[in-house]
C-alpha positions as CSV (number, residue, x, y, z in Angstrom):
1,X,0.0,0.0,0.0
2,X,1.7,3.0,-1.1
3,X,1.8,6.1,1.0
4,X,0.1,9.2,-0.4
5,X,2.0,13.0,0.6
6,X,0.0,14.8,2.6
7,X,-3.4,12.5,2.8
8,X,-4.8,10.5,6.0
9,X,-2.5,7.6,6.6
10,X,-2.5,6.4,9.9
11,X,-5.0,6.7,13.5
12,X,-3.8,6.2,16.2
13,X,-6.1,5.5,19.5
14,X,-5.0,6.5,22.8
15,X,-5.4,3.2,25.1
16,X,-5.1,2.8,29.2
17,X,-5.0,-0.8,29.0
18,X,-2.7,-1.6,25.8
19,X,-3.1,-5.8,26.2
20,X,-6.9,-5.4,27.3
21,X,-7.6,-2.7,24.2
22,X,-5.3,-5.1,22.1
23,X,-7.3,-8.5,22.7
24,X,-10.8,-6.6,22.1
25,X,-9.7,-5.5,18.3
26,X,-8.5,-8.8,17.6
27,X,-11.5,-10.5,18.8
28,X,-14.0,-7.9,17.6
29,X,-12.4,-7.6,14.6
30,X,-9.7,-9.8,13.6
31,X,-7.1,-6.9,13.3
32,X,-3.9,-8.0,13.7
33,X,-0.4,-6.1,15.6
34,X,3.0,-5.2,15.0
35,X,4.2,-5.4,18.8
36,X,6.9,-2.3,19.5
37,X,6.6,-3.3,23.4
38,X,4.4,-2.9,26.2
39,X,3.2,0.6,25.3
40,X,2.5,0.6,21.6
41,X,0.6,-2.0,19.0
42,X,0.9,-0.9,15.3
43,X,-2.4,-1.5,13.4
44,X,-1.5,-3.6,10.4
45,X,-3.6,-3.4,7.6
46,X,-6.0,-5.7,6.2
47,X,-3.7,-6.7,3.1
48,X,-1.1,-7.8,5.8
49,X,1.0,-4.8,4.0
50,X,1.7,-2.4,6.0
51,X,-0.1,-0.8,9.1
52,X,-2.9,1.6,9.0
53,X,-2.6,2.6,12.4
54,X,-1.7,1.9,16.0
55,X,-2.8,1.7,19.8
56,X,-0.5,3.9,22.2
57,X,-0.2,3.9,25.9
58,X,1.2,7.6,25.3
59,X,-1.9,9.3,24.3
60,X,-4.8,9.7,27.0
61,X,-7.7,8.3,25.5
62,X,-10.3,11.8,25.1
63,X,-13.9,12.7,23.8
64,X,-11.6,14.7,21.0
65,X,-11.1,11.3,19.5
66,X,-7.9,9.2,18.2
67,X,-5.1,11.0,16.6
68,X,-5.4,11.2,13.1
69,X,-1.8,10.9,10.7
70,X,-0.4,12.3,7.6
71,X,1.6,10.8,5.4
72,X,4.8,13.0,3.7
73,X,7.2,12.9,1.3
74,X,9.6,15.7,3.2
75,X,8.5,16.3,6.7
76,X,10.6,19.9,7.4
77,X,8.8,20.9,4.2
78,X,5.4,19.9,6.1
79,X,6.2,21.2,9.6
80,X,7.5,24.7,8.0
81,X,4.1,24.3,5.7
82,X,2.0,24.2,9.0
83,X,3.1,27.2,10.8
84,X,3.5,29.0,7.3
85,X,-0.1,28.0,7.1
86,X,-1.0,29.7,10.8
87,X,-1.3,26.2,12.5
88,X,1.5,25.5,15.3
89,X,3.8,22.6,15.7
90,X,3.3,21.3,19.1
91,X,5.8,18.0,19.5
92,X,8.8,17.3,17.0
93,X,9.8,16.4,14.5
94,X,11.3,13.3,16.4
95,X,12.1,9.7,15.5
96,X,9.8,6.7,15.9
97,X,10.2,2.8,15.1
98,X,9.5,3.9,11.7
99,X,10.8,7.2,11.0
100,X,10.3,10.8,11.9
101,X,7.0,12.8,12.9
102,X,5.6,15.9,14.7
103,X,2.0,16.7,15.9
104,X,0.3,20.2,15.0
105,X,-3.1,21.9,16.2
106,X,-4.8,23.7,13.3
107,X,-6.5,27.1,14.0
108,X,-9.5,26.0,15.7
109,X,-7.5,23.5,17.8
110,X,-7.4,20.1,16.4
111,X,-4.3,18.3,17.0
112,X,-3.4,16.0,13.8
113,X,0.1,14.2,13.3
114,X,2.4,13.9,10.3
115,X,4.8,11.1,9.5
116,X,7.5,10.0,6.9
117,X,9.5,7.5,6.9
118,X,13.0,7.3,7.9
């Protein structure tokens, strides 16, 4: 599954019980995980190529909903894109199992992530 610049890409869910969270998808669903340890599952996708998203003890599960990922081809050119664009960067860029990403809010507050790979 090839990754699209600057399209939707990956969701990631905020969980307080990764193994609990973890067991319900698989049985409700019949996703399958990537394991990164105790504190993260990646999502992988149906086609078995790739993930689509992931389940993270980092984020605090919230009424505002799962995190919701871009996918880039240059991710300074996105991040200087964002605040360019009046939106803020509010974490990164920084690496992760997979490559390099930051979070932004837009102007009327919603936090969305961007990701390329390493």
């Amino acid at each position: 599954m090839p990754n699209t610049h600057h399209t939707f890409d990956y969701i990631e869910l905020g969980v307080t019980d990764l193994p609990a969270t973890r067991s319900f998808y698989e049985s409700a669903f019949g996703w399958t995980f990537n394991d990164y340890g105790p504190e993260y599952a990646g999502i992988r996708s149906a086609d078995g190529e790739g993930e689509v998203g992931g389940l993270s003890t980092f984020a605090t599960p919230s009424p505002g909903g799962p995190l919701v990922m871009l996918f880039s081809d240059d991710l300074d050119a996105s991040a200087a894109a964002v605040e360019q664009a009046g939106g803020a960067v509010t974490n990164g860029p920084y690496e992760f199992p997979g490559g390099r990403r930051f979070h932004f809010t837009d102007p009327s507050g919603n936090e969305l992530g961007v990701w390329a790979k390493a």
